[in-house]
N, C-alpha and C positions, 0 to 999 in steps of 0.2 A: 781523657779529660781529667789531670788533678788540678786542686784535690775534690773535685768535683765530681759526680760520676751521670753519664748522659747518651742517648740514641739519636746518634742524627741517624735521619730518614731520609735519603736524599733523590728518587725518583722512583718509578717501577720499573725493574730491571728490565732491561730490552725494550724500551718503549721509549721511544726519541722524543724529547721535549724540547721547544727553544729556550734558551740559556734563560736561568732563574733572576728578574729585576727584582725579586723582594723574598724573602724569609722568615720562619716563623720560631719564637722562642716559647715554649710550654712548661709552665713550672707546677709543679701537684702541689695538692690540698695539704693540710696538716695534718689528716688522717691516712694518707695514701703515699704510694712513690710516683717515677716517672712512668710506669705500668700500668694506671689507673686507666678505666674503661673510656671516657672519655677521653681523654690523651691519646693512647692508641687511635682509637675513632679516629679521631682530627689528623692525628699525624698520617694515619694511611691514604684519608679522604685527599688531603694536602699533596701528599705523595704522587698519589694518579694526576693529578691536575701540574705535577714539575714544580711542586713547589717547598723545597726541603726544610725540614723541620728538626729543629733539637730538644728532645727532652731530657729535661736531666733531673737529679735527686739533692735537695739542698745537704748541706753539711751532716745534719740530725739524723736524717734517714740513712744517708750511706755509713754511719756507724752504728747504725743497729739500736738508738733511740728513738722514743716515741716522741719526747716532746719537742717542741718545736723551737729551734734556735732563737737568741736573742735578736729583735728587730736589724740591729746593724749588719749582724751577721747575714740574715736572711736579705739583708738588700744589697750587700758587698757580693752574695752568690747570685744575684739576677744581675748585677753590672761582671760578673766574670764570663756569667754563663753567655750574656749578650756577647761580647767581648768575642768568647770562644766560637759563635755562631757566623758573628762577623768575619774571622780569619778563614774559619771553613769555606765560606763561600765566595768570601771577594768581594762582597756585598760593603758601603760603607752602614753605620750604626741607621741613619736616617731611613733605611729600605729593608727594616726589621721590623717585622710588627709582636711585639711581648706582649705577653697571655699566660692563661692558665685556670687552673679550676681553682674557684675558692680565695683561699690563703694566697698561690702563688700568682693567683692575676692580683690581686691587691697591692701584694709586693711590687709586681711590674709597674702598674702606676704608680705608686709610692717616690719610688725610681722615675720617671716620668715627670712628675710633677714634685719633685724635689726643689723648694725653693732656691737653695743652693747652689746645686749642680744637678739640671734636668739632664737625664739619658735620652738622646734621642730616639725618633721611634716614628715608624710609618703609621704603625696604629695602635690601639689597643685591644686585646681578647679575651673577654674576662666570663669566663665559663659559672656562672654561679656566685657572682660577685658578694662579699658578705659584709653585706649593707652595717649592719652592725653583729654584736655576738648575741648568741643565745641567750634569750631572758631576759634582752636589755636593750630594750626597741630607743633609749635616750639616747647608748654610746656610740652615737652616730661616727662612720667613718668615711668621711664627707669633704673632708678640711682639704685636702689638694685636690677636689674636684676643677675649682675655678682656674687651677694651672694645668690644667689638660686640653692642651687645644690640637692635637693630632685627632684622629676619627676614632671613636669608639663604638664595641659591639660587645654589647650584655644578650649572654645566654643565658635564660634562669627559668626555673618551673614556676607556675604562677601560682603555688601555693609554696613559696620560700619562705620557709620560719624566718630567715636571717635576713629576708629583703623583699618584703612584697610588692606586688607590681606597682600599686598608687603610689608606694615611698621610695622606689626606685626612679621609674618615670620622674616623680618629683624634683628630686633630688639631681638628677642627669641633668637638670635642666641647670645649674649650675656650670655644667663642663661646657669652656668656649667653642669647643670642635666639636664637628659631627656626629650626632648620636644616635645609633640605633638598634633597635630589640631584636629579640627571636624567643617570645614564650612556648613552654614547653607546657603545653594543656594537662592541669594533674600535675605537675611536675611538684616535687619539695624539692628539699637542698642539693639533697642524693640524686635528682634529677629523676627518682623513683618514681612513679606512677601506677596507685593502687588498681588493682583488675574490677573494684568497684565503679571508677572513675570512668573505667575502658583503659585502660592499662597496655597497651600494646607488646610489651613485654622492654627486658633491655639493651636485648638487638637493636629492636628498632627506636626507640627512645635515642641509642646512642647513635644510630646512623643518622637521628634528625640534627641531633648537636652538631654530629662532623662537616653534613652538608648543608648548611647552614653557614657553618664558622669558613668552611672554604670557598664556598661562592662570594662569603664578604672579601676578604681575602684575594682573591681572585678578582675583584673589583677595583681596589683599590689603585690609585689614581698610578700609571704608567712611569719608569725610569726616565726622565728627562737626560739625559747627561749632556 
């Protein structure tokens, strides 16, 4: 994948599935790559169920930068990476559902609900969506909410610095398509959960996110052709 760098996941070997009606694009955080614990999680859980997945690393990360590409940038590598998901599979754009932790689910919608030129898209999977930035509960990022009308699923701990549940719920309610949660009890951004809280540690933490994100996924409304 240039110049782009990514894992498709595409079944558990030796285990016969029926031919895949939809796909999954995963884009990481702006602290992480396409390696991050949750990623994996999802992509594997996705996997068992036949349903292949691409993760990939936006531009910044595959050269060995921390910081995170300019906005156009970062929204020209979810329309490639989509792009590149779609040829893999055979799949047309409409039976892709884009997602990610953080940064790169925000991206995907971005992408989505681009006034302009929306990317189509079966759903949305936005792992830890970040409502706003740190520190700054005004700079709401909100504004292509009301051009999202495919189905959406927020993942997020109910103690997110960046999006808490009453301002998230709130707010969702702006998106025209279907909306729905999966709180992670204890959870913050990191999706961590103190051992004070009951903490279950972050095996299991991340096996909640993955089976979760794929039984939505695995729901989603059937291939008409």
């Amino acid at each position: 994948m240039s110049p782009l760098e990514g894992d498709f996941d595409a079944g558990e070997p030796g285990v016969p599935h029926r031919p895949a009606d939809r796909a999954v694009l995963l884009a990481h955080g702006a602290g992480a790559g396409r390696n991050a614990a949750p990623l994996l999680a999802t992509a594997r859980a996705l996997a068992a169920a036949g349903i292949p997945a691409l993760r990939f690393d936006f531009p910044y990360r595959s050269a060995g930068r921390r910081a995170p590409d300019r906005p156009a940038v970062l929204l020209h590598a979810v329309r490639e990476a989509a792009a590149e998901l779609s040829g893999r599979t055979g799949l047309p754009p409409e039976r892709l559902v884009l997602g990610g932790r953080s940064m790169g689910g925000r991206y995907c919608s971005l992408a989505v609900g681009d006034p302009d030129d929306a990317l189509p898209a079966l759903g949305l999977l936005l792992l830890g969506y970040p409502l706003h930035p740190a520190g700054k509960p005004d700079n709401l990022r909100v504004e292509h909410f009301p051009r999202l009308r495919c189905p959406v699923l927020f993942v997020s701990g109910d103690r997110d610095a960046l999006g808490g549940k009453a301002d998230l719920e709130h707010w969702a309610k702006t998106i025209p398509g279907p909306v729905a949660f999966h709180w992670l009890a204890g959870g913050d951004h990191g999706f961590r959960v103190p051992k004070a809280l009951g903490g279950p540690g972050e095996a299991s933490v991340m096996a909640e996110v993955a089976e979760a994100s794929a039984a939505w996924v695995a729901a989603l409304p059937a291939w008409e052709k």
